[in-house]
N, C-alpha and C positions, 0 to 999 in steps of 0.2 A: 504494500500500500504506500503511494507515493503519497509526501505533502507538502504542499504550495510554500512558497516561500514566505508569505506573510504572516501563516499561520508559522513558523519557524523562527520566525523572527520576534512576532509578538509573546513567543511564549520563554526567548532570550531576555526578552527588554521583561519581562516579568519576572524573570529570574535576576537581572540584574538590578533589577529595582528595590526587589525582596534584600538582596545583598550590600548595596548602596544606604538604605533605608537601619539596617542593622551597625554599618560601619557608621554611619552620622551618630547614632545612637554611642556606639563605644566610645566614640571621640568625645561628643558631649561630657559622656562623663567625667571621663579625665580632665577634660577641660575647665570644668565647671572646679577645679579643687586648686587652692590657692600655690598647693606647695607646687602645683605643676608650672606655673609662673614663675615662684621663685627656682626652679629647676632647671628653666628656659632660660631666663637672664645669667646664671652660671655656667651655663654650655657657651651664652653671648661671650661671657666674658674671657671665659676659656679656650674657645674656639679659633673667635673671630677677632676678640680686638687686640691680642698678641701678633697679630698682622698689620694693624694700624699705627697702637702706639709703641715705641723705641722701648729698650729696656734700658740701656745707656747711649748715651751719647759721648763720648770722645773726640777732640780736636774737630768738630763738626761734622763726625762720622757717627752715625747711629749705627746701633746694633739691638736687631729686632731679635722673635723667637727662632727664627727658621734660621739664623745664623749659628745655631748654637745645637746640636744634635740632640745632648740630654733634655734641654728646655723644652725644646719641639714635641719629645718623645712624652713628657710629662703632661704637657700642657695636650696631647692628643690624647692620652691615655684618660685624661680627666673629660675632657670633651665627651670622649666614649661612652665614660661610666654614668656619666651625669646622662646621658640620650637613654641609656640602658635602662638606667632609673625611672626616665620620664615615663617608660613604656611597661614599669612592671606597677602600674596604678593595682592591678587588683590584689598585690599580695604585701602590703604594708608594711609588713617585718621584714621581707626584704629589700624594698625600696628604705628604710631605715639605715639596715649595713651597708647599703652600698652608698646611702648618702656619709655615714661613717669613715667607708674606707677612701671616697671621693675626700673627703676632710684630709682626710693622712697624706695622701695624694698631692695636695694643695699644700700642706705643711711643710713637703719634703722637697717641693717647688720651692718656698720661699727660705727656708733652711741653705739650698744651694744659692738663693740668691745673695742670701746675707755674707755668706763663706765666700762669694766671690767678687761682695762689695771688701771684704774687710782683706781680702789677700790683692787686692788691686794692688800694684804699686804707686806710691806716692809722687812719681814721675807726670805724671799728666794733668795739668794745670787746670786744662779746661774738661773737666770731666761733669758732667749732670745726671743724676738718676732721672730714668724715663717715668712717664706713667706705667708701662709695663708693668714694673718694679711691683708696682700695687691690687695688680689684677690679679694674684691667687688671697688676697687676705678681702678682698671685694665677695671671690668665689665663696671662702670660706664662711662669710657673713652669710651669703644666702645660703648655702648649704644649712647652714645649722635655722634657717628659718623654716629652709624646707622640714630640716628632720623635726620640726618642732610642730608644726603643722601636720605632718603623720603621725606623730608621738598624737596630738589631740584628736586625729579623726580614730587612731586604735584606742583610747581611751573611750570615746562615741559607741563606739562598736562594739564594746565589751559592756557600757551603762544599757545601750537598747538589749541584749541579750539575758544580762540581766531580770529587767522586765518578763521578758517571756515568759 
């Protein structure tokens, strides 16, 4: 039994409607949750504006993240976790650790930074810290608003069950 292509067609757009209809649905939710915001502006700031702003500047020569192998690898690796996180909305203990380990992440980011402001040599007159400098302790702030914001919707979750 052959059948027309319309009827083939309409019973795809019905199936992808059914599918589209579901996915708006998941997205909403996640969307709708504070920490997802502050989760997105730490992926911002980790991601993307290590690409914009200098981490130092020497004799009129900036040095961004991509100049520097480890900084790169850190600040991707954090990028990562923090996207990971955005996407594990249904399981809150883990979107926690890994806001956690994204902290540790960002620490050991600024850790290398501090070690490589203080082993500079005192040789270079004109030297200025970039704003760079400052975008894993930016990260680190929203991080912890994030984990603070899952910390209160798993406290939510266990008051409504509670109830039951």
């Amino acid at each position: 039994m052959l059948c027309n292509d319309t009827t083939l067609f309409l019973k795809f757009s019905e199936i992808n409607k059914k599918e589209t209809i579901t996915l708006a649905a998941k997205l909403y939710g996640m969307l709708q949750r504070i920490q997802t915001l502050y989760l997105f502006l730490s992926a911002l700031c980790t991601g993307a504006l290590p690409f914009v702003f200098p981490l130092l500047t020497i004799d009129a020569r900036s040095y961004f993240a991509q100049d520097h192998p480890v900084y790169l690898g850190l600040f991707a690796a954090s990028t990562l976790i923090t996207g990971w996180t955005i996407f594990k909305y249904k399981t809150r203990q883990t979107q926690f650790v890994l806001g956690r380990i994204n902290i540790i992440v960002n620490l050991i980011l600024l850790g290398l930074f501090v070690y490589r402001l203080l082993n500079l040599s005192g040789e270079f007159q004109n030297s200025q810290n970039g704003i760079g400098l400052f975008l894993p302790v930016v990260s680190v702030f929203l991080l912890v608003l994030a984990n603070k914001a899952i910390k209160k919707d798993e406290a939510l979750i266990k008051s409504i069950d509670r109830l039951r």
